[in-house]
C-alpha positions, -999 to 999 in steps of 0.1 A, spaced: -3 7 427 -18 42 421 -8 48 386 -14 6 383 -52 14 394 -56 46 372 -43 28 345 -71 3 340 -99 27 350 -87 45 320 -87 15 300 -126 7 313 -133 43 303 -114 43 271 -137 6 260 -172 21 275 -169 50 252 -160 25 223 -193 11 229 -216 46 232 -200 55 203 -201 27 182 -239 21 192 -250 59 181 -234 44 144 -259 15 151 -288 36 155 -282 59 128 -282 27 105 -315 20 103 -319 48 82 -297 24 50 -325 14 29 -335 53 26 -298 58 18 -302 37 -10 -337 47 -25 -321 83 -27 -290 73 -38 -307 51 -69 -329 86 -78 -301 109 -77 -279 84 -99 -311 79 -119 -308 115 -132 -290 116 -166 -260 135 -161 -231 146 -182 -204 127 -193 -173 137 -176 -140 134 -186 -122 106 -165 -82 106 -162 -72 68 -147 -41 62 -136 -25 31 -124 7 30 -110 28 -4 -115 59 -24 -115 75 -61 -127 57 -76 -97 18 -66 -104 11 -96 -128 -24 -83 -129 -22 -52 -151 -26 -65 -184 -58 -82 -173 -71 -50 -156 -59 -28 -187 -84 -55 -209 -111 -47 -183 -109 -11 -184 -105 -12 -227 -144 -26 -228 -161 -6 -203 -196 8 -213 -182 41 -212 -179 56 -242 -138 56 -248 -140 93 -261 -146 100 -222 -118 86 -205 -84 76 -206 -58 54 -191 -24 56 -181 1 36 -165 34 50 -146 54 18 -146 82 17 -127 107 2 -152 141 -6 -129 173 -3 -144 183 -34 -151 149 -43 -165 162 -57 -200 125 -62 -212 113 -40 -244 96 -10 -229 60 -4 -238 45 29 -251 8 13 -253 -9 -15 -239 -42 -26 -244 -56 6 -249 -35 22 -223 -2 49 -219 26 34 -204 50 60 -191 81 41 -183 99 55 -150 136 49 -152 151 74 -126 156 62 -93 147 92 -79 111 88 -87 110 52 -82 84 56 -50 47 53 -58 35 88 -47 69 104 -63 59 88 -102 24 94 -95 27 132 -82 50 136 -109 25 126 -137 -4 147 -127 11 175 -120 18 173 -158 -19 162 -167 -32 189 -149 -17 219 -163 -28 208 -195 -67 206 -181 -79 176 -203 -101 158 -171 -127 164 -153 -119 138 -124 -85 117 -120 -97 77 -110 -67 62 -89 -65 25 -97 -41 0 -79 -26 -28 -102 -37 -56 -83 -74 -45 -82 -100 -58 -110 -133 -39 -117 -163 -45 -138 -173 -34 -172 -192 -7 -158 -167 9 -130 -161 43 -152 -201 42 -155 -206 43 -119 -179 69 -111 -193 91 -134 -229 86 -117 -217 93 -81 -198 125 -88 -208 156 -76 -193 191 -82 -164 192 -65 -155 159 -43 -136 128 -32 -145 100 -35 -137 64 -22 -144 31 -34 -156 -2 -16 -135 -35 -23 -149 -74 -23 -126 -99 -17 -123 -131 -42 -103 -162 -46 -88 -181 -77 -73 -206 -56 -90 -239 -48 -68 -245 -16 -89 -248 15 -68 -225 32 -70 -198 7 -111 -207 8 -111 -201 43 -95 -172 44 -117 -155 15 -150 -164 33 -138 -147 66 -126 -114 48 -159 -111 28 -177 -114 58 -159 -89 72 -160 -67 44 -196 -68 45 -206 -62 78 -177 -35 80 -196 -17 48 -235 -13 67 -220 -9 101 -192 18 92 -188 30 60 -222 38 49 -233 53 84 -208 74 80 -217 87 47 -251 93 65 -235 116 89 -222 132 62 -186 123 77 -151 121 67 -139 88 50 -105 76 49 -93 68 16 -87 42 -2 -53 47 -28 -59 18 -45 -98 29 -53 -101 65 -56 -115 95 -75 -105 133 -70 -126 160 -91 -100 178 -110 -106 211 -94 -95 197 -58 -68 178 -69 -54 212 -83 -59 226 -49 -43 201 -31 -19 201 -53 -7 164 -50 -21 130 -37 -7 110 -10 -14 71 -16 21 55 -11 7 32 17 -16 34 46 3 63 66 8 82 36 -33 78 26 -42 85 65 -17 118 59 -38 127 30 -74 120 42 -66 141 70 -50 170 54 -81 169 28 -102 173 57 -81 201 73 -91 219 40 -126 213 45 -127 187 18 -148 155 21 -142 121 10 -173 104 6 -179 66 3 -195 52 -27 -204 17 -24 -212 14 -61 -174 19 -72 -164 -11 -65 -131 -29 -71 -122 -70 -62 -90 -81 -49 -78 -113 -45 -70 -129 -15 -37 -137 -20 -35 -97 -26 -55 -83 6 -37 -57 26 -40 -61 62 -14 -31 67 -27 -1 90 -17 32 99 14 32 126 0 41 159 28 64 164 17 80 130 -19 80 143 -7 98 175 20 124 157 -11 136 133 -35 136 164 -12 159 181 -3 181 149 -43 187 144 -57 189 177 -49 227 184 -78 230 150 -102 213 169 -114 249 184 -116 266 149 -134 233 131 -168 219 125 -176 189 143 -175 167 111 -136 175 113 -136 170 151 -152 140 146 -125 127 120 -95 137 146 -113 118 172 -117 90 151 -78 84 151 -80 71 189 -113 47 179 -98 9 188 -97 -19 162 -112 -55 170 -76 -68 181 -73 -40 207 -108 -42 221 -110 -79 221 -77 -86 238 -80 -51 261 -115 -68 278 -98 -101 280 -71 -88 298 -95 -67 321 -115 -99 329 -84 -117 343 -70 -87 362 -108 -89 376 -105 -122 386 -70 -122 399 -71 -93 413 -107 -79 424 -93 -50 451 -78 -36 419 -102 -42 391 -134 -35 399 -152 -69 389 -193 -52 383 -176 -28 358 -157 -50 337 -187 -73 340 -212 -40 328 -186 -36 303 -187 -70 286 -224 -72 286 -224 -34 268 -195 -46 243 -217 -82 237 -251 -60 230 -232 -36 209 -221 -71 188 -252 -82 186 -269 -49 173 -242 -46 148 -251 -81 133 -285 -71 132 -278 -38 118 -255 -55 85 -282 -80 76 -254 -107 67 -261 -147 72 -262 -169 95 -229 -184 77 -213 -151 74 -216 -145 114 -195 -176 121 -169 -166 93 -169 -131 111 -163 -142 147 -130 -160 128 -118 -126 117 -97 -115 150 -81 -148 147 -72 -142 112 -62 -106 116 -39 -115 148 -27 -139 122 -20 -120 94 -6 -89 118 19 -115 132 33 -122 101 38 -85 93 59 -79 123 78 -111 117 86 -98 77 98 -64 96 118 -77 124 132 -100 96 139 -73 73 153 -49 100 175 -82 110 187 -85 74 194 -46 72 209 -41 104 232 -77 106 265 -77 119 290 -102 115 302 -118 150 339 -106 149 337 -71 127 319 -41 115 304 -44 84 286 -18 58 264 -35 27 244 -31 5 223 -53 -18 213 -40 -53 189 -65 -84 215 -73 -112 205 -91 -140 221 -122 -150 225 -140 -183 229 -180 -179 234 -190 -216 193 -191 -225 178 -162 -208 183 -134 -180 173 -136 -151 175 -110 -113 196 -123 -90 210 -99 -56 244 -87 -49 251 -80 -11 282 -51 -18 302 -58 15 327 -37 28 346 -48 64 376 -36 76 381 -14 50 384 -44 23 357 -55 -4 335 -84 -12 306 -96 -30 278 -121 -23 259 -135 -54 224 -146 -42 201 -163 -65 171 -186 -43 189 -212 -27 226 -204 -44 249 -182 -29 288 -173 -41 313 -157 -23 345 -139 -36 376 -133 -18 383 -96 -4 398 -68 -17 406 -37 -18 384 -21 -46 348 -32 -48 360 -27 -89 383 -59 -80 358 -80 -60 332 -75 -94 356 -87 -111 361 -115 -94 324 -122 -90 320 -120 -130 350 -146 -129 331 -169 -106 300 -166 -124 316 -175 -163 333 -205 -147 294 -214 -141 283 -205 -174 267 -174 -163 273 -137 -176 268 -105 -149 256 -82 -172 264 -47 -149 278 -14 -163 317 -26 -154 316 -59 -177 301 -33 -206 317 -28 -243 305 11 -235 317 12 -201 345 37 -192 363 43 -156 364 74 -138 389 77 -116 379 96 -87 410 101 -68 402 77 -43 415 44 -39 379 23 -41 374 41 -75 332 32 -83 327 62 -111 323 53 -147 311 68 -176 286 53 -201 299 59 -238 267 57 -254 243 80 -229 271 98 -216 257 95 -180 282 92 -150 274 60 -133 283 35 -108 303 2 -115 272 -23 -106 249 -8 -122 228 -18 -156 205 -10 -179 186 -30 -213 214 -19 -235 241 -40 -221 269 -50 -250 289 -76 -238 328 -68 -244 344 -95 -277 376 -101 -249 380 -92 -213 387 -59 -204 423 -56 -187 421 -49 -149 428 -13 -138 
């Protein structure tokens, strides 16, 4: 019962230093309204007109950008001082005409693969915009995001010489369902106190902020230092704040670039606690050689969020009921009346409604929600990726193919099953799913699958049921090398591309 004891002592430690720390924040704060009178003169100053570079990384699924690109077309600064550009991720199979322009906008179609990740295509295009010097500060913009008219305006008002700087984000709704109501009115409240309480006491400290990769602006000159940006998703923008901060670069928190996001849209991801722990350990030996602003930020990675600290002191009070000679009842007591104080000086330190308090106190349930739901979709996915069949081994893999049912193409999946050393293919399109029989080359199971399909009407338009298609025999008996005739590109038997030609006759088997 030693380590059981020591355990929870650790835990009562680990919560009362939550509270000290949090409450220094809370003092600090009252100095916000002189944070905003000398925020308004410095921005007051007329200042020059930098050159801003946005980019906006995108795919099929971001049915926002054309709204956003309109947005960012009519802004109130002048057009001669910023551009926009788009690195859309344009799969393979995509059939849709490629766009050069949009709204004002360069579209830079990515094709490869290779470079289909977010931070790859992104990396990829500055690296490109920077050698040729044209900005003064790159704005990183995420699809689903909408700003107002004067966005640019503002960024170019809150930079400084050389900085980073991140955004603040509202939340809003364009659905009418209660649920979806709800929802919005507990994240806003949320958002709000989370903005006075946290992010703009620690731009009064002068501290480290975490970006935000959907909201973000990186002076030229440090983004040539750094070299690259890291905004693929939370671990990947925790990676990057750090790093920025190991090179003794700031990002600051503006709360006049703001961007909204819609409900529907709100990311209630977070870092990995392992990732948390693996960067703790890989930068605490620099806590000796830093200043405290970087100590501070290291540190940081171990500060609780509301789940933990909610359910930890739930848990404590039941041990302390069930088991005083263990739990020592005064301190967990102590310890709920510091963490209750600590509540109620934050509410008075964000200055948000009456209305907005009760909407907040709803925002543990809603994250415990919303986090449920996330490890559900992962176990689900890992289930999916990682599914046997009861009596054999099998190996698949499931690729978008675009299919043609007499009117217009649509994306279907194609689970590419091998067991036993024979072939198969499962043809999955919402509710409808079609099976072939097994074989011996996955070439033969296509083939089948494209039979299957005609008898319904339906055309699988893939590279082996192309006019310019060619085999490639490989030597090996499940030959899946071809050879496009018109791009003269080796390439696999299921895959596609937007300049499909479908064959007058069937091609003969191999």
């Amino acid at each position: 019962m030693i380590v059981f004891d020591t355990l929870f002592i650790l835990l009562i430690i680990y919560l009362f230093i939550y509270c000290a720390y949090q409450l220094f924040f809370y003092v600090k704060a009252r100095n916000i309204e002189k944070y905003f009178e000398m925020q308004e003169k410095t921005r007051s100053i007329m200042l020059d007109k930098r050159k801003l570079c946005v980019v906006i990384w995108a795919c099929a699924k971001d049915k926002n950008l054309d709204k956003l690109l309109g947005v960012l077309n009519s802004q109130s600064y002048a057009k001669e001082n910023y551009e926009v550009h788009v690195v859309y991720q344009k799969e393979e199979n995509d059939t849709s005409a490629s766009r050069d322009f949009a709204l004002g906008a360069r579209i830079h179609n990515i094709q490869n693969p290779d470079y289909f990740s977010k931070d790859k295509a992104v990396n990829l295009f500055i690296q490109k915009m920077i050698g040729e010097s044209k900005f003064d500060a790159y704005v990183f913009l995420g699809a689903n995001r909408m700003v107002g008219e004067k966005y640019l305006e503002n960024i170019n008002k809150s930079l400084v010489n050389s900085c980073v700087l991140v955004g603040s984000k509202v939340c809003t709704n364009e659905n009418s369902q209660l649920a979806k109501r709800i929802k919005t009115s507990i994240i806003c409240a949320y958002l709000k106190y989370v903005n006075r309480t946290n992010s703009i006491v620690r731009s009064l400290f002068e501290l480290p902020f975490f970006i935000d990769g959907e909201n973000l602006v990186i002076t030229s000159d440090v983004l040539e230092k750094m070299g690259y940006v890291g905004i693929e998703d939370k671990d990947s923008e925790l990676e990057f704040s750090l790093d920025l901060a190991s090179n003794d670069i700031k990002s600051i928190y503006s709360p006049y670039i703001i961007t909204a996001v819609d409900v529907k849209n709100y990311d209630f991801s977070a870092p990995s606690w392992k990732n948390k722990f693996s960067l703790f350990s890989h930068y605490f030996p620099l806590l000796v050689f830093k200043n405290t602003a970087f100590r501070e930020f290291i540190l940081f990675l171990l500060k609780p969020n509301s789940l933990f600290v909610l359910f930890g002191y739930i848990f404590l009070l039941i041990l302390s009921i069930y088991m005083p000679n263990h739990v020592a009842q005064r301190a967990v007591i102590l310890l709920g009346v510091c963490l209750f104080v600590n509540f109620l000086i934050s509410i008075n330190v964000s200055k948000i409604q009456i209305k907005d308090i009760l909407w907040l106190m709803l925002y543990p349930f809603c994250l415990s929600w919303q986090k449920l739901k996330i490890l559900i979709n992962a176990l689900t996915m890992r289930s999916i990726m990682n599914s046997e069949y009861e009596e054999e081994n099998v190996n698949s893999a499931t690729i978008n193919a675009v299919v043609n049912n007499g009117k217009k193409d649509f994306i279907c999946k194609l689970d590419l099953v091998s067991e036993d050393g024979m072939r198969k293919v499962v043809f999955r399109e919402g509710n409808r799913f079609i099976v072939t029989d097994s074989y011996l080359r996955m070439y033969d199971a296509l083939v089948d699958m494209t039979y299957k399909l005609k008898s319904k009407g339906m055309m699988l338009k893939i590279c082996q049921n192309c006019q310019n298609f060619a085999i490639a025999p490989d030597g090996t008996l499940d030959c899946l090398n071809g050879k496009c005739q018109v791009s003269q590109n080796e390439i696999l038997v299921w895959n596609g591309c937007q300049f499909f030609y479908a064959p007058s006759e069937n091609k003969e088997e191999n």
